[in-house]
ZALOMI-93482 format. One line per 4 residues: number of its first residue (from 1); their letters; for each residue x, y, z of N, C-alpha, C. Coordinates in pm, whole numbers, plus 50000, padded with zeros to 5 digits. Atoms other than C-alpha are relative to their C-alpha. Last residue first. Layout:
NUM	A	X:Y:Z:X:Y:Z:X:Y:Z  ...
***
This chain:
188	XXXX	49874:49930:49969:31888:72861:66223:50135:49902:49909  49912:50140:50058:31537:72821:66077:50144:50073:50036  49851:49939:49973:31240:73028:66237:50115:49868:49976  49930:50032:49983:30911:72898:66101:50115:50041:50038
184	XXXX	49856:49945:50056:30611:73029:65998:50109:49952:50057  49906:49944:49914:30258:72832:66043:50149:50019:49939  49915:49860:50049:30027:72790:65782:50073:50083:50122  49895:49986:50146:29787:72557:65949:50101:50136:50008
180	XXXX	49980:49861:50008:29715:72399:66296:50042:49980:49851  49978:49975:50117:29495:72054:66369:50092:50157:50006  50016:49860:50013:29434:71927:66707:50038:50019:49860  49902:49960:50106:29371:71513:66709:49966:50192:49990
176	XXXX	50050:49886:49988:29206:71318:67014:50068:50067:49903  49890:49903:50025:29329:70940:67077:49875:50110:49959  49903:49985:50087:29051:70744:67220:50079:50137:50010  50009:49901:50115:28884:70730:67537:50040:50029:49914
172	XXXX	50037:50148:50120:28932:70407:67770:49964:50125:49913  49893:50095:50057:28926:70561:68115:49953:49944:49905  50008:50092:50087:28668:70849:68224:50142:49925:49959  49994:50144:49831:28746:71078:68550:49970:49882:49895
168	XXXX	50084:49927:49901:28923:71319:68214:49993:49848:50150  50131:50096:49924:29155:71144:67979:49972:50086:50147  50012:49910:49869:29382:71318:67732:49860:49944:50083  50082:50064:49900:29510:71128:67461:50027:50072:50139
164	XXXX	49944:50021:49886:29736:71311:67187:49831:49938:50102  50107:50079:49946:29761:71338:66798:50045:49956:50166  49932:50026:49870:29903:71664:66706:49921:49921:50015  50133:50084:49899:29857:71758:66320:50073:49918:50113
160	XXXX	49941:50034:49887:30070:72087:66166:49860:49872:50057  50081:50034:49893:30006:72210:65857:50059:49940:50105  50089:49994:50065:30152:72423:65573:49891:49938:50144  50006:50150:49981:30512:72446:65763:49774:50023:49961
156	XXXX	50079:49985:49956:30611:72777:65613:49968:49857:50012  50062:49907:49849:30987:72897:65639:49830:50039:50020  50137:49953:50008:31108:72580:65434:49995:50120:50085  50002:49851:50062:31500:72521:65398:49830:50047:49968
152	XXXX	50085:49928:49924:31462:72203:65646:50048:50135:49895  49961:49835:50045:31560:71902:65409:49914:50102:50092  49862:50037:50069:31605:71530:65549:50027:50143:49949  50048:49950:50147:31401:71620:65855:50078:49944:49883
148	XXXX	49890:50023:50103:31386:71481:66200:49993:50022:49864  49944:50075:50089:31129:71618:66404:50095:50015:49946  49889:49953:50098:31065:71724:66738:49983:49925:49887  49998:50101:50149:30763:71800:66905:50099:50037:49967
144	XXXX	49919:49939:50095:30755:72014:67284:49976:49877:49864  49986:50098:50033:30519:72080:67573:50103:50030:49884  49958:49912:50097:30446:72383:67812:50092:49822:49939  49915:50104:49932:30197:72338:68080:50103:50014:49858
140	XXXX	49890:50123:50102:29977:72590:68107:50101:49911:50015  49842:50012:49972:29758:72592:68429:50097:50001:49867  49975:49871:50020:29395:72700:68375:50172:50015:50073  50085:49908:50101:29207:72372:68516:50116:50118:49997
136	XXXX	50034:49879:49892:29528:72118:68676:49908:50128:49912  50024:49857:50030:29624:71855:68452:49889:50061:50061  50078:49889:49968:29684:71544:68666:50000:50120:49928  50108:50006:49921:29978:71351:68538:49933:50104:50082
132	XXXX	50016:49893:49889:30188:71462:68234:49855:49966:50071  50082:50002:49911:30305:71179:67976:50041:50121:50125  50123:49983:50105:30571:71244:67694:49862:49999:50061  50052:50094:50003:30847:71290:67924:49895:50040:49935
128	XXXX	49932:50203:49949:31112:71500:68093:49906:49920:49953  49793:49991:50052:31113:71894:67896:49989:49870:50083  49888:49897:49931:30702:71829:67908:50140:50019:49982  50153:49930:49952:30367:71629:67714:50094:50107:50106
124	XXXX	49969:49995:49832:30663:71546:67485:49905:50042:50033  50063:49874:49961:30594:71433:67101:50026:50010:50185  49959:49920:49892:30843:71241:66969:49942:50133:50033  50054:50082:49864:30645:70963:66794:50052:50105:50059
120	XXXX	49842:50018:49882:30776:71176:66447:49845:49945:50129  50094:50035:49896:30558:71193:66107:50121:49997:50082  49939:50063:49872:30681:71420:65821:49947:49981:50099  50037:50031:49863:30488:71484:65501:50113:49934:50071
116	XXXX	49917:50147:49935:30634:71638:65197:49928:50020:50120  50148:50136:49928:30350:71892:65041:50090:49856:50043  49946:50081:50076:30631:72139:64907:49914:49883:49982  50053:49937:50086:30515:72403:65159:50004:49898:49877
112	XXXX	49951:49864:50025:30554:72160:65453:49956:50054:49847  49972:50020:50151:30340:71875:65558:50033:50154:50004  50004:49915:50086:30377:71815:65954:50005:49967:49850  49936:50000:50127:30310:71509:66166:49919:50138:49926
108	XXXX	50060:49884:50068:30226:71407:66507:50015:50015:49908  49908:49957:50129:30246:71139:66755:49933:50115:49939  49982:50122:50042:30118:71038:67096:50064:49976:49864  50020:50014:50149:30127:71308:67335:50050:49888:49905
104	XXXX	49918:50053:50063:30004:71262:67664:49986:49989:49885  49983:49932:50146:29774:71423:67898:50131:49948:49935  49869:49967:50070:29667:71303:68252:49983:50064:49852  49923:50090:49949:29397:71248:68506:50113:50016:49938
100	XXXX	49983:50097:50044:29222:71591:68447:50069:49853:50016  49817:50065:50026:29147:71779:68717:49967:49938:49938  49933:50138:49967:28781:71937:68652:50158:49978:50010  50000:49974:49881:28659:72326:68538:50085:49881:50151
96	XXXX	50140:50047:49950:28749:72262:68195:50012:50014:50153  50074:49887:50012:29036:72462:67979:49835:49951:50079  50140:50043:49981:29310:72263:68066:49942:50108:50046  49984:49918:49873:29622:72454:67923:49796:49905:50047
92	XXXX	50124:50099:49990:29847:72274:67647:49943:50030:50142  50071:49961:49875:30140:72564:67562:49863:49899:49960  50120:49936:50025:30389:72453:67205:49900:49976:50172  50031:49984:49858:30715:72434:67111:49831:50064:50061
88	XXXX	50061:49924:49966:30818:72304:66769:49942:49947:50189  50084:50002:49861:31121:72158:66729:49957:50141:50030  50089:49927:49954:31243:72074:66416:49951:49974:50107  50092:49994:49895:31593:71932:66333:49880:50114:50013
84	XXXX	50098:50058:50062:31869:71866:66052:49838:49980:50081  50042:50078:49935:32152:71911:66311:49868:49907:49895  49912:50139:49964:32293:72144:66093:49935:49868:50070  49946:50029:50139:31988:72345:65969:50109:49850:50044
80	XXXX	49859:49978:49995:31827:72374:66306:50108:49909:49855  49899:50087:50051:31488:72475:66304:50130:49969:50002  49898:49951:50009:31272:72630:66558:50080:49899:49909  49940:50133:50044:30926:72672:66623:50097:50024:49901
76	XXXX	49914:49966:50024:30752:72872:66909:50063:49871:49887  49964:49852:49965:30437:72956:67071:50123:50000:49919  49888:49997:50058:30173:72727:66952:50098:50092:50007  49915:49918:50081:29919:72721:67149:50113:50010:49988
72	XXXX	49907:50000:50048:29638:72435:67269:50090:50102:49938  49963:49893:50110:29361:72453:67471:50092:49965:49973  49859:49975:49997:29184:72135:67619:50033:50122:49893  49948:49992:49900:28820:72085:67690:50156:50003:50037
68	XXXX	50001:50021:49867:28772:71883:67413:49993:50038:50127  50083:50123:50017:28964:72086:67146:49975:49922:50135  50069:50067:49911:29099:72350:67118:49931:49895:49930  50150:50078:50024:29293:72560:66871:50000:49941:50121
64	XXXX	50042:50072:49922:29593:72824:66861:49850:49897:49989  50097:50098:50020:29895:72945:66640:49885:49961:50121  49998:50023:50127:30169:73152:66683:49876:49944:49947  50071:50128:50095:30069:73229:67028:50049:50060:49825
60	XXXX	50076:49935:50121:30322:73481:67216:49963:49895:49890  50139:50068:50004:30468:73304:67497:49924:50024:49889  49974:50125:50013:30836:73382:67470:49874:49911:49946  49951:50029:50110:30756:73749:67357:49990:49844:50009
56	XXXX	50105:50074:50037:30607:73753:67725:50018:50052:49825  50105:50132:49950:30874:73707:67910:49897:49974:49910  49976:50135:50127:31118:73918:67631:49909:49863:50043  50035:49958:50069:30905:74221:67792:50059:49882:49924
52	XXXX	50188:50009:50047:30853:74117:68120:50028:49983:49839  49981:50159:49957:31333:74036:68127:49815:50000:49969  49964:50059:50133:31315:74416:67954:49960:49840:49995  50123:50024:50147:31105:74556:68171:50041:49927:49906
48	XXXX	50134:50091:49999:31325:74404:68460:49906:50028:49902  49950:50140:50044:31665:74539:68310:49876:49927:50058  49988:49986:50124:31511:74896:68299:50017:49842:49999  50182:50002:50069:31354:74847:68650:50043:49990:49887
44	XXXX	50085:50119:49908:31736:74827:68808:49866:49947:49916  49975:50069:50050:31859:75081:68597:49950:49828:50029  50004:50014:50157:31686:75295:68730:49979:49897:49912  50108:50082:49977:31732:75173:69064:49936:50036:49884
40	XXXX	50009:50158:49979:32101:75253:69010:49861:49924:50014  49989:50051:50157:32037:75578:68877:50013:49863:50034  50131:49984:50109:31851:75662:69173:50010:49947:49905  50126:50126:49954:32090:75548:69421:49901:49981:49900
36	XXXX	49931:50145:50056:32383:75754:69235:49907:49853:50012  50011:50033:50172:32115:76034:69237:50078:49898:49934  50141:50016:49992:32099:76012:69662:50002:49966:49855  50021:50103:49966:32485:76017:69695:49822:49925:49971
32	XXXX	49941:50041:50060:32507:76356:69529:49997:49818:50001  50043:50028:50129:32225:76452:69694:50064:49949:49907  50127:50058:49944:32401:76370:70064:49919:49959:49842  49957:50155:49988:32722:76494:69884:49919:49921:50025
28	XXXX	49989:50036:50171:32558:76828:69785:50043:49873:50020  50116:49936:50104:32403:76901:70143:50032:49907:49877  50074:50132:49955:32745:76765:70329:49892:50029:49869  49900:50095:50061:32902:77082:70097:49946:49830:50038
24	XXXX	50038:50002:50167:32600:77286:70197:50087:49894:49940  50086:50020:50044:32686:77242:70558:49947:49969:49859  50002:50120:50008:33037:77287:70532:49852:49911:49998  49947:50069:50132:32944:77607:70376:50021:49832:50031
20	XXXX	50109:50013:50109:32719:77698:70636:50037:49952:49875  50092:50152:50018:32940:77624:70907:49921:50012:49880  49928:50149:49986:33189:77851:70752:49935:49876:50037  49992:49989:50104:32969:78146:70723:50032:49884:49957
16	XXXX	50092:50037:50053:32867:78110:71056:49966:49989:49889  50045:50118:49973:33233:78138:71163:49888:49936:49963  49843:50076:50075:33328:78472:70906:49924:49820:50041  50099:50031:50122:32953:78613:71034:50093:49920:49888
12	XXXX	50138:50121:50034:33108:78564:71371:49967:49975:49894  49932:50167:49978:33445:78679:71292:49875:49930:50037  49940:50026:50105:33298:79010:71133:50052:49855:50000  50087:50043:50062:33094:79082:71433:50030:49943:49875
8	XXXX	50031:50114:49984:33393:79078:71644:49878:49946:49938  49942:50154:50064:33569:79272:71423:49916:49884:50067  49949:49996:50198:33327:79546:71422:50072:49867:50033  50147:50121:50036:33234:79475:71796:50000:49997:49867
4	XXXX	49998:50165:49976:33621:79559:71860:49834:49943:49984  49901:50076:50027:33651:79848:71677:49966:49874:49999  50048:50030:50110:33326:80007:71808:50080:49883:49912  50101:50097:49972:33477:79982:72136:49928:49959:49871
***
């Protein structure tokens, strides 16, 4: 009799042995499956700090002034050797409590280290058009200047002048002029 509760205790603790392993084995696959999730959401957040982190590189004032009731900053400006081209990029953010009626830029002109002046009409008040209706208080709006150069091997543009008309509930206000100096240049 002993015999047989000997073995038969032996084949239980054999069977409960056995669930317990397949147990444990689910167990490790369950976690195993859990840290593949993890690393994936990892990675997940890594590629969004990065996308914040070049977001707000993009914006980063080079330059800024006001005037009027309008801010102005300079975030970015880019040459292109071949092409013979500057385009600076620059944030215009109504800084008054009011809608404005519009904003439009009217010309501009740099003098580089050398003291050559360049004027250009192609100032944009957006990426479609040189006029932007209604500016909205504490909105930037993100504008652009290009010029045509005959030589771009500079990497400090000495000054920068933006002449643009920005009209509040008043009509009939002249042009308006921001000033920036000693800005750096990225030249490709």
């Amino acid at each position: 009799m002993k015999r047989i509760l000997l073995l038969g205790a032996i084949g239980f603790s054999i069977t409960i042995s056995a669930q317990t392993i397949a147990e444990l084995k689910k167990e490790i696959n369950d976690i195993k499956t859990s840290i593949a999730h993890l690393h994936t959401e990892i990675q997940s957040v890594k590629s969004e700090n990065l996308y914040y982190k070049k977001s707000l590189e993009i914006n980063k004032p080079i330059a800024q002034g006001r005037v009027n009731g309008l801010e102005f900053t300079v975030t970015n400006i880019t040459g292109n050797r071949k092409d013979k081209t500057l385009v600076i990029t620059y944030l215009y953010k109504n800084i008054s409590k009011e809608v404005r009626r519009d904003y439009h830029g009217t010309q501009a002109y740099i003098v580089d280290e050398r003291g050559n002046q360049t004027n250009t009409y192609d100032v944009l008040a957006s990426n479609k058009g040189v006029r932007v209706e209604q500016v909205h208080p504490d909105i930037p709006m993100k504008g652009f200047i290009k010029f045509k150069l005959d030589e771009i091997d500079f990497p400090v543009i000495k000054l920068l002048h933006l002449q643009f008309a920005y009209v509040g509930k008043e009509i009939g206000q002249g042009s308006q002029n921001v000033v920036f100096k000693s800005l750096l240049s990225d030249k490709n």
